[in-house]
C-alpha positions as CSV (number, residue, x, y, z in Angstrom):
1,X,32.3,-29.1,120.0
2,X,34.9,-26.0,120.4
3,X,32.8,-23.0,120.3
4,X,34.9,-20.2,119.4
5,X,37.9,-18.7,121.1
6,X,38.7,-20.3,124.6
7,X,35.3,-21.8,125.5
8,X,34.2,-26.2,124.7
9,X,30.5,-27.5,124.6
10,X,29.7,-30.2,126.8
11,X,25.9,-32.5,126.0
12,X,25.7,-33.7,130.2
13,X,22.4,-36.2,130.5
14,X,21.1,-37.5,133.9
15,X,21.2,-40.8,134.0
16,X,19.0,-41.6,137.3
17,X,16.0,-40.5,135.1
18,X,14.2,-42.6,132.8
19,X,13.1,-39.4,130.2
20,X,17.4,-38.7,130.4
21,X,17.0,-34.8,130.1
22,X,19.8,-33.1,129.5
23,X,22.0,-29.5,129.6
24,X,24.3,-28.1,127.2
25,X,27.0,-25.8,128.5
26,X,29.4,-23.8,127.1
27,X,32.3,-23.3,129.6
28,X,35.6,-21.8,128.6
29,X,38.3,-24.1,128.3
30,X,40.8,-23.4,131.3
31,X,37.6,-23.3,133.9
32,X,38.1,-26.3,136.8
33,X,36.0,-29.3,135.7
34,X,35.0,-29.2,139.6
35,X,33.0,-26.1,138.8
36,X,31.1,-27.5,135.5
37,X,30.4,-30.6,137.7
38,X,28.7,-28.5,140.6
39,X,26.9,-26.1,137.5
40,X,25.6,-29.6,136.4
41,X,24.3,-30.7,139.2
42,X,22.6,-27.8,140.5
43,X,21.1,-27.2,136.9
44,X,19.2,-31.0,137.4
45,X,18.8,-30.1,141.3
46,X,21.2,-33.0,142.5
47,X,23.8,-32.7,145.4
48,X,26.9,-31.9,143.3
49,X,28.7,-33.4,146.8
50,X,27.4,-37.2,146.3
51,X,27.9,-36.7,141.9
52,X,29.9,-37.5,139.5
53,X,30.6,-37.2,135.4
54,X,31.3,-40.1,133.2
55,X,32.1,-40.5,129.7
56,X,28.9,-42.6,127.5
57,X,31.2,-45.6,127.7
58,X,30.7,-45.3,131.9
59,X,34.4,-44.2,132.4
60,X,34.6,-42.2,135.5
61,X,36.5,-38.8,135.0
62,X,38.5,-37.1,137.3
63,X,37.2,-33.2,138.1
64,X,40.7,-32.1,139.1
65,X,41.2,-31.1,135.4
66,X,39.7,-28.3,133.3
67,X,37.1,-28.3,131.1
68,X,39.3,-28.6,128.0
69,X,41.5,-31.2,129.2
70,X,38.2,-33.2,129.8
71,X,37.0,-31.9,126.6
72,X,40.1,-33.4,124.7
73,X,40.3,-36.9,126.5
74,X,36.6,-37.7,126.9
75,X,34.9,-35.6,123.6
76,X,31.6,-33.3,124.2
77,X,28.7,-35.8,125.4
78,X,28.6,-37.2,129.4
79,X,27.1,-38.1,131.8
80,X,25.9,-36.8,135.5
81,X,25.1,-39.9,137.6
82,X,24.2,-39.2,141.4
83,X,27.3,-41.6,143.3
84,X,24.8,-42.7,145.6
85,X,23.5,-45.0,142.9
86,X,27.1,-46.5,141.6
87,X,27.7,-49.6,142.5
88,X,24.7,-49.7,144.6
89,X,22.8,-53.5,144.7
């Protein structure tokens, strides 16, 4: 959701726990992804080091982009999963 001049909304949920809390955050549009990714993780006290962001659909999305680019390919609600658990057996 755009939320006024220069700024996008992003739903994130944690996905490693099982009542999937969640943060909305209002960013403005040309801010590095890399920073709402460490925001994100720090707001759910993971290691913003060993995270990642993925779309609902599990598509992994690449923080060296800005928070509208993100915005426009992958839409408002995602995903913080700690990497430690990705393809983990």
């Amino acid at each position: 959701m755009a939320t006024g001049p220069g700024k996008v909304q992003f739903k994130i949920t944690l996905t490693s726990d099982p009542k999937l809390p969640y943060r909305v955050l209002k960013v403005p549009e040309n801010a590095p992804f890399t920073a709402v990714l460490k925001y994100a993780s720090e707001e759910f006290k993971e290691n913003a080091d060993t995270s990642a962001i993925i779309t609902n659909d599990g598509v992994g999305i690449n923080p060296a982009q800005t928070a509208g680019q993100v915005f426009l390919k992958h839409g408002s609600e995602l995903r913080l999963i700690p990497r430690d658990r990705v393809g983990s057996s």
